[in-house]
N, CA, C and O atoms as a GROMACS GRO file, in nm:
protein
  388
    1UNK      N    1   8.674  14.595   8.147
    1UNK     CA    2   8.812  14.569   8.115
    1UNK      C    3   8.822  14.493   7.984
    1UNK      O    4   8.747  14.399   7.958
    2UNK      N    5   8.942  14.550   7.878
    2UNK     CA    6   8.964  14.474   7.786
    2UNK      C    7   9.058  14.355   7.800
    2UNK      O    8   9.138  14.317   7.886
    3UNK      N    9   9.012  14.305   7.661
    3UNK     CA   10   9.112  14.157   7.714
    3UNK      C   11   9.241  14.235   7.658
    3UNK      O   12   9.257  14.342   7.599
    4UNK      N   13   9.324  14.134   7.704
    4UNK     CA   14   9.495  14.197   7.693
    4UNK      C   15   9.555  14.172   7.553
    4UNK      O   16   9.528  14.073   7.485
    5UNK      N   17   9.654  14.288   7.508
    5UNK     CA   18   9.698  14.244   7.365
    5UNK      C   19   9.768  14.127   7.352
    5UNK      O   20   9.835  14.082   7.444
    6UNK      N   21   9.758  14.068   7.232
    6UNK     CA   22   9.846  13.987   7.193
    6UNK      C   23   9.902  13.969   7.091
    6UNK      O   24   9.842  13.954   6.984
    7UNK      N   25  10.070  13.968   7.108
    7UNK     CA   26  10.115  14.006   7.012
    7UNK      C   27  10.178  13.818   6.951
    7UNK      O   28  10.194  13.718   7.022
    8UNK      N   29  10.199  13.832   6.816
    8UNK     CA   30  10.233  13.697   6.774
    8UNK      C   31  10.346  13.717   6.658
    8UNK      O   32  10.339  13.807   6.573
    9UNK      N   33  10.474  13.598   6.669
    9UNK     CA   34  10.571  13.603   6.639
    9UNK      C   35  10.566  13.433   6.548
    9UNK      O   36  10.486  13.342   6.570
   10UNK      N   37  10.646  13.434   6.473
   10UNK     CA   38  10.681  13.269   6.425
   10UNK      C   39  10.809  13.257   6.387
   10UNK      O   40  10.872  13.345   6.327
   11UNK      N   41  10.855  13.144   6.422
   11UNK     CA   42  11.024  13.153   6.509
   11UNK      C   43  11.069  13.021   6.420
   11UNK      O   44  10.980  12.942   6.388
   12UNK      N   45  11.226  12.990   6.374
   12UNK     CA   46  11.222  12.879   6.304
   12UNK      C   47  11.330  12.841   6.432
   12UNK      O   48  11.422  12.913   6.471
   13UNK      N   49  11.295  12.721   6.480
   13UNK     CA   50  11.375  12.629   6.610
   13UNK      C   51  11.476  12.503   6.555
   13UNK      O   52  11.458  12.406   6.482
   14UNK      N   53  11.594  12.561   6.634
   14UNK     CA   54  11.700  12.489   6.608
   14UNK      C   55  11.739  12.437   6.762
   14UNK      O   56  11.812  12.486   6.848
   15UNK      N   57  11.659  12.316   6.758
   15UNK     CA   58  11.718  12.224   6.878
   15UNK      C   59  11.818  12.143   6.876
   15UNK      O   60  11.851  12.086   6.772
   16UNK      N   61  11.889  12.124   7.001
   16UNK     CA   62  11.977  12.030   7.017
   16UNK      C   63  12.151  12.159   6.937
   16UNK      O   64  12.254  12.131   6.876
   17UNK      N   65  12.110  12.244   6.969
   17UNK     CA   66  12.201  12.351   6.884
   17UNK      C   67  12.302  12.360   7.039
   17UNK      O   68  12.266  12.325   7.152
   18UNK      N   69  12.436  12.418   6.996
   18UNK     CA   70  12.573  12.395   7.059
   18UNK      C   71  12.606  12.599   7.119
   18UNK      O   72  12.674  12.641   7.213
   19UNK      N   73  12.527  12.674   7.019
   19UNK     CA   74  12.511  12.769   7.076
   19UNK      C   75  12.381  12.818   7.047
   19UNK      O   76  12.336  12.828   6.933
   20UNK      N   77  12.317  12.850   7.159
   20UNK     CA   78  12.200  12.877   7.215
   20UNK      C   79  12.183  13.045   7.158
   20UNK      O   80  12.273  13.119   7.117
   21UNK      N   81  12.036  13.074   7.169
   21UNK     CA   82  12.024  13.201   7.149
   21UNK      C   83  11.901  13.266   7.041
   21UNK      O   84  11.807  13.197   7.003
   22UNK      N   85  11.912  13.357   7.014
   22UNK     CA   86  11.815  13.396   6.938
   22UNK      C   87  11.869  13.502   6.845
   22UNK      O   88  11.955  13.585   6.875
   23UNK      N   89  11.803  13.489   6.717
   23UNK     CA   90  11.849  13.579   6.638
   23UNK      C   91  11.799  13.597   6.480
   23UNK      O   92  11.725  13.515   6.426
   24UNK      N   93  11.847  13.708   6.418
   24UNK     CA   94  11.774  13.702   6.289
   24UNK      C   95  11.835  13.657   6.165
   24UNK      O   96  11.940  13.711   6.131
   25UNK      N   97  11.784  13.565   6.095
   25UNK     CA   98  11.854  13.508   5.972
   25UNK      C   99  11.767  13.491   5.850
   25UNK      O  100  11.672  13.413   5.842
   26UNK      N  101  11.809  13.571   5.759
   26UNK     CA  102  11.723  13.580   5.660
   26UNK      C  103  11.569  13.589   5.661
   26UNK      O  104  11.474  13.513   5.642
   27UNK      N  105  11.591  13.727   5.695
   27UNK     CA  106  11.432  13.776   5.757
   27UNK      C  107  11.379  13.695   5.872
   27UNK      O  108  11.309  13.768   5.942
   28UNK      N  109  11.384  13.584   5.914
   28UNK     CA  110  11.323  13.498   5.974
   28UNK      C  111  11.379  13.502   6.123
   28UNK      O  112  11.500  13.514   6.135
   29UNK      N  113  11.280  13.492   6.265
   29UNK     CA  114  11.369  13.494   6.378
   29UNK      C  115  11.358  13.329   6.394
   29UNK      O  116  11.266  13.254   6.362
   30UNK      N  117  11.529  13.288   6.475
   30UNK     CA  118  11.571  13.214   6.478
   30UNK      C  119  11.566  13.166   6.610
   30UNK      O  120  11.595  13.252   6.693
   31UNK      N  121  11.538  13.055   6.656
   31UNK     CA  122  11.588  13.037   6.810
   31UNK      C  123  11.681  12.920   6.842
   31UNK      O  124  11.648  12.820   6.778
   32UNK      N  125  11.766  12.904   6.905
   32UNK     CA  126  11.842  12.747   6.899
   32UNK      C  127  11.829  12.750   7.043
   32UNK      O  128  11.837  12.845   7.120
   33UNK      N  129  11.806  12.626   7.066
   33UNK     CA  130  11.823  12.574   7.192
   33UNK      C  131  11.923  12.459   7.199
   33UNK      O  132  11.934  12.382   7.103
   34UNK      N  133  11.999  12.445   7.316
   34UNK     CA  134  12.045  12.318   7.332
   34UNK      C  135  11.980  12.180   7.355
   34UNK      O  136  12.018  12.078   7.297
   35UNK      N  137  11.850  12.184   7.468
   35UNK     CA  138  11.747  12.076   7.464
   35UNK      C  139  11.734  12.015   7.287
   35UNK      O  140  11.728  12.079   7.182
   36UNK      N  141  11.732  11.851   7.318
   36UNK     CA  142  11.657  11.792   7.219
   36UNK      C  143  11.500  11.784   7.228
   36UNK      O  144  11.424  11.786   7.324
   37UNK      N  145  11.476  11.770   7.068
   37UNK     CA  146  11.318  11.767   7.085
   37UNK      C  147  11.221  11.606   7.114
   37UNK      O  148  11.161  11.520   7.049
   38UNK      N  149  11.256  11.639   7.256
   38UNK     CA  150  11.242  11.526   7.309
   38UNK      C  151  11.120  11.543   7.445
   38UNK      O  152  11.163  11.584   7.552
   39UNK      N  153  10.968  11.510   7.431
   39UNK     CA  154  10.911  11.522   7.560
   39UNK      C  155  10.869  11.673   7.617
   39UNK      O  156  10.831  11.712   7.727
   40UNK      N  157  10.895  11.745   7.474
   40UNK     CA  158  10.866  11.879   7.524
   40UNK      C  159  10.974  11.956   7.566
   40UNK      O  160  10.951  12.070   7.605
   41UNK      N  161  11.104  11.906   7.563
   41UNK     CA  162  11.214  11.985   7.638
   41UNK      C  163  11.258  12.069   7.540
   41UNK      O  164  11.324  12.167   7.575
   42UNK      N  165  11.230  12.044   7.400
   42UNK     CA  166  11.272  12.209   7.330
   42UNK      C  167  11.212  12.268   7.314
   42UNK      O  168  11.273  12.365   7.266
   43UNK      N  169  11.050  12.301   7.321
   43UNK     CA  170  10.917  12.390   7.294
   43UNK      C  171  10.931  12.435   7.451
   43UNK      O  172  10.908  12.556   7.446
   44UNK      N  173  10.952  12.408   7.562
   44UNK     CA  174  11.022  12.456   7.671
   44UNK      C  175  11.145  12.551   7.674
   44UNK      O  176  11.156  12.656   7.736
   45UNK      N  177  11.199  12.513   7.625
   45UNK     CA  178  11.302  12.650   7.624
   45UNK      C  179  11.314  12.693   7.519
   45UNK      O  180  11.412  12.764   7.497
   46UNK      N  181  11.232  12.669   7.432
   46UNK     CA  182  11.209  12.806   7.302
   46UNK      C  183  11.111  12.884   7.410
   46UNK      O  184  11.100  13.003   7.379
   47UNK      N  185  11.065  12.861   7.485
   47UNK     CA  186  10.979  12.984   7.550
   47UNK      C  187  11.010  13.034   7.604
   47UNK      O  188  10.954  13.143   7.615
   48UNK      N  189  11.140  13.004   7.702
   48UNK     CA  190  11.205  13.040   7.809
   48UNK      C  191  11.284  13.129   7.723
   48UNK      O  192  11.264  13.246   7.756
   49UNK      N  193  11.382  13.117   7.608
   49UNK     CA  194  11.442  13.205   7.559
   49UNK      C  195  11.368  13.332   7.503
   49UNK      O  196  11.398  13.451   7.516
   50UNK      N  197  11.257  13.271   7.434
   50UNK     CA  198  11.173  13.389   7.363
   50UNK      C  199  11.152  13.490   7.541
   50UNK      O  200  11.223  13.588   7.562
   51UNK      N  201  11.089  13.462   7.603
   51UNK     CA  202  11.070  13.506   7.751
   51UNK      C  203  11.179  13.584   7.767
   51UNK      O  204  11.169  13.707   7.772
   52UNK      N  205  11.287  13.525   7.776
   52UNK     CA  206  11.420  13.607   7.869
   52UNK      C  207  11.440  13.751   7.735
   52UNK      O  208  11.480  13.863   7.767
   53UNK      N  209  11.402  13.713   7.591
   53UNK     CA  210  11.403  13.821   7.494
   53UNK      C  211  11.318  13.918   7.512
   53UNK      O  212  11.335  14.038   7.493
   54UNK      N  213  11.243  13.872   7.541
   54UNK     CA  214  11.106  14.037   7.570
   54UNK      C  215  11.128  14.062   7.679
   54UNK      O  216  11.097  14.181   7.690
   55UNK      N  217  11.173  14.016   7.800
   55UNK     CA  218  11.104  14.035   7.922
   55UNK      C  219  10.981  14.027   7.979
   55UNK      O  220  10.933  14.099   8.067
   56UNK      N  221  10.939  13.941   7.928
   56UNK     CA  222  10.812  13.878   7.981
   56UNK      C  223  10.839  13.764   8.077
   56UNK      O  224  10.950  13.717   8.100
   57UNK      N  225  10.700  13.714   8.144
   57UNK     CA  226  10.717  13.580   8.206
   57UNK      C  227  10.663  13.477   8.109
   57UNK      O  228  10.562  13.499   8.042
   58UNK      N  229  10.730  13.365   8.102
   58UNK     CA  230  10.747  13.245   8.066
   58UNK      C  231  10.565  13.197   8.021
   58UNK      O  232  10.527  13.146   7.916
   59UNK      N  233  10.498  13.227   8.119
   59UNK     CA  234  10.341  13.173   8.134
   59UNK      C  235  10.333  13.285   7.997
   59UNK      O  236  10.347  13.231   7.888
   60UNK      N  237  10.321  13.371   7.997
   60UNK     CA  238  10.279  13.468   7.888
   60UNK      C  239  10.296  13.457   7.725
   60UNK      O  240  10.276  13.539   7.635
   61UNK      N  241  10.353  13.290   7.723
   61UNK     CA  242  10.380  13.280   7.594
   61UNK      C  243  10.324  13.138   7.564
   61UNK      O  244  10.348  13.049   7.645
   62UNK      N  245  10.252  13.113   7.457
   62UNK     CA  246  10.198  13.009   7.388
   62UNK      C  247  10.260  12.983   7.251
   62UNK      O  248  10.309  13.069   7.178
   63UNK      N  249  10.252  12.869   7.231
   63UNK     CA  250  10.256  12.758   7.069
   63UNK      C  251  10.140  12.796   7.059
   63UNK      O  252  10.067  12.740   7.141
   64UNK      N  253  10.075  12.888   6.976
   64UNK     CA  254   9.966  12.880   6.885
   64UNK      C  255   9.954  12.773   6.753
   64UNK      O  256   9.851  12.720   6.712
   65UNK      N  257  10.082  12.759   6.702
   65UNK     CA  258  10.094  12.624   6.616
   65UNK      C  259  10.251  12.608   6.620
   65UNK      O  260  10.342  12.682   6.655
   66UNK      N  261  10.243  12.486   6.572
   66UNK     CA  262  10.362  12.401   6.532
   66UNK      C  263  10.434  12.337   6.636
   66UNK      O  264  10.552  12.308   6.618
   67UNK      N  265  10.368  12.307   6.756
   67UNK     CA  266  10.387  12.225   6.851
   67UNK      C  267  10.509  12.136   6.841
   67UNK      O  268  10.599  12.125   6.925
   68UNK      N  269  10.495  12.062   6.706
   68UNK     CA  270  10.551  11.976   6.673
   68UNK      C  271  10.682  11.984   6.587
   68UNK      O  272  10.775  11.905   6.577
   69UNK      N  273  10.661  12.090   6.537
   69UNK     CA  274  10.691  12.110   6.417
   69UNK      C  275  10.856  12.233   6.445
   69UNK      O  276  10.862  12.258   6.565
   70UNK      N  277  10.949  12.290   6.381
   70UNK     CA  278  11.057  12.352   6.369
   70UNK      C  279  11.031  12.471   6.361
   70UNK      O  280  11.092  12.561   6.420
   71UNK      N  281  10.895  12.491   6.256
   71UNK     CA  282  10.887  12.647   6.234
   71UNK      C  283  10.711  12.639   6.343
   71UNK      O  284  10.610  12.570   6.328
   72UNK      N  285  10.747  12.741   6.440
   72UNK     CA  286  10.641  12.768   6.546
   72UNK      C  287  10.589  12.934   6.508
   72UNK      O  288  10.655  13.030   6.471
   73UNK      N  289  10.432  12.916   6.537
   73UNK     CA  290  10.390  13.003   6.573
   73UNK      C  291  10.347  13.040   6.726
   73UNK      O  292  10.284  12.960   6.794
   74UNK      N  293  10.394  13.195   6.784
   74UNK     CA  294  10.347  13.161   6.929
   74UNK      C  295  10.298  13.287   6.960
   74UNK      O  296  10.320  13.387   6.893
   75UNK      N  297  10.241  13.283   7.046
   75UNK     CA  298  10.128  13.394   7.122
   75UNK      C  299  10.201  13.460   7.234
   75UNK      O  300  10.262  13.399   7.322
   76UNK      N  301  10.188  13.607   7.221
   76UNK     CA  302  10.263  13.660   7.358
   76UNK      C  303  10.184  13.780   7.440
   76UNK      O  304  10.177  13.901   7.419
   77UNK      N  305  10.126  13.692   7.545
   77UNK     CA  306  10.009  13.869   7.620
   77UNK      C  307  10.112  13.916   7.658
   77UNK      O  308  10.213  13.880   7.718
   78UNK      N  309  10.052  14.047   7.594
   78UNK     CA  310  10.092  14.190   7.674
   78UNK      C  311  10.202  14.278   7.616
   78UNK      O  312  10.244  14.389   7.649
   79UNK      N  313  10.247  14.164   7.486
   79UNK     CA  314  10.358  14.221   7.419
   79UNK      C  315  10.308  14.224   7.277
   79UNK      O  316  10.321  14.124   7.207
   80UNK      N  317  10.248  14.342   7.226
   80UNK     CA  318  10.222  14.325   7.078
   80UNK      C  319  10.204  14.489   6.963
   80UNK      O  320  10.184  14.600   7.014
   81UNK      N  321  10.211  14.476   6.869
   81UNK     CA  322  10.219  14.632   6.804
   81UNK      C  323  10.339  14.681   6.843
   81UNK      O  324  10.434  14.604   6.856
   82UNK      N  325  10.355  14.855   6.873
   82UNK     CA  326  10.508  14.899   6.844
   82UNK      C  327  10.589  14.800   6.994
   82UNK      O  328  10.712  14.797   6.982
   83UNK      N  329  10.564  14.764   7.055
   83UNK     CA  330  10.643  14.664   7.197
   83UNK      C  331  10.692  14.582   7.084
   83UNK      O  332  10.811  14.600   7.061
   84UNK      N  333  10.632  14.501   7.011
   84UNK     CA  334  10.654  14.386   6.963
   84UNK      C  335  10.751  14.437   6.818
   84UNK      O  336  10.873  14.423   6.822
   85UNK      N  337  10.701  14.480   6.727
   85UNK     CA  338  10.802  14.594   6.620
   85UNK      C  339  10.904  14.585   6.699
   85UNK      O  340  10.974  14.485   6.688
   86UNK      N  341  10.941  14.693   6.805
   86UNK     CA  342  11.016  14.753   6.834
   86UNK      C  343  11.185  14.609   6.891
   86UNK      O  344  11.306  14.613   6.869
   87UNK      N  345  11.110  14.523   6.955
   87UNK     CA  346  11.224  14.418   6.984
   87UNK      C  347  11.242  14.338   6.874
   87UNK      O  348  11.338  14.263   6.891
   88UNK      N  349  11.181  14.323   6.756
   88UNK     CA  350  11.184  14.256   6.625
   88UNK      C  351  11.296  14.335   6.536
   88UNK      O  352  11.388  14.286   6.471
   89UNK      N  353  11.270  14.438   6.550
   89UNK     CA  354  11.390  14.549   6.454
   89UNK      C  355  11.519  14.550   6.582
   89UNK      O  356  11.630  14.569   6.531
   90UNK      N  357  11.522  14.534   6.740
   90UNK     CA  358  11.638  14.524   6.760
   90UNK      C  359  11.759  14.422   6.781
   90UNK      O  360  11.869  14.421   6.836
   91UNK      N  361  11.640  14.295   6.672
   91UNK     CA  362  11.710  14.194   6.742
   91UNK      C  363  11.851  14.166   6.604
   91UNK      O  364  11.829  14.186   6.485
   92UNK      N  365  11.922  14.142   6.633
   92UNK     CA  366  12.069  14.081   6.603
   92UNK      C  367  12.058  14.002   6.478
   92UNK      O  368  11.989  13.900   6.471
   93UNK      N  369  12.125  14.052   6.382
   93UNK     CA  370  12.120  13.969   6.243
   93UNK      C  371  12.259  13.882   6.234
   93UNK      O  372  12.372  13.926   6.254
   94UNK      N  373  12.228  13.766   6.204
   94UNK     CA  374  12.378  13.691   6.290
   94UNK      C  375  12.374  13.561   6.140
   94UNK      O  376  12.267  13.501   6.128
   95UNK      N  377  12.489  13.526   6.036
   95UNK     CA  378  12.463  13.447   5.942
   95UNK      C  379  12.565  13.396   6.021
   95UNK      O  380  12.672  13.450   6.048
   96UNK      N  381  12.493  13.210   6.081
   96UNK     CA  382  12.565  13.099   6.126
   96UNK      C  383  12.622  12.993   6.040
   96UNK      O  384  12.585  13.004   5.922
   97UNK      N  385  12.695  12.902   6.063
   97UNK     CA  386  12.695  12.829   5.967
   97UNK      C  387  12.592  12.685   6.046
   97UNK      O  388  12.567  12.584   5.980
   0.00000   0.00000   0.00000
């Protein structure tokens, strides 16, 4: 058995945001959460949202970097190549203020 694909995304996080969601802004995918980045509670539901976006489970997604940091890189088994393309080109180009 091979190991499982993995596909990888890097997301710029807008915590403590008033509307939640995910989306594309200037090339870049966006995620806002309402959690502050406080204790882990917004790298928590940047996963949960990225999750509810693919349809994946929640466990299936890693911070490969930026833990800390606004702009994250993250790891997703089982979702990668045209799966991963394919929800990247359908996601929503949305200029917020």
């Amino acid at each position: 058995m091979g190991s499982p694909e993995r596909g990888r995304v890097t997301v710029k996080v807008k915590p403590g945001s008033h509307r939640p969601g995910v989306w594309r802004e200037q090339g870049a995918v966006v995620v806002a959460v309402r959690e502050r980045a406080v204790d882990g509670a917004a790298n928590a539901a940047v996963i949960a949202a990225i999750a509810a976006w693919l349809g994946v489970a929640p466990s299936r997604i890693t911070i490969e970097r930026g833990g800390s940091a606004r702009t994250k890189r993250l790891g997703i088994e089982n979702v990668a190549g045209p799966a991963l393309t394919a929800a990247l080109a359908a996601l929503r180009s949305a200029e917020r203020d």
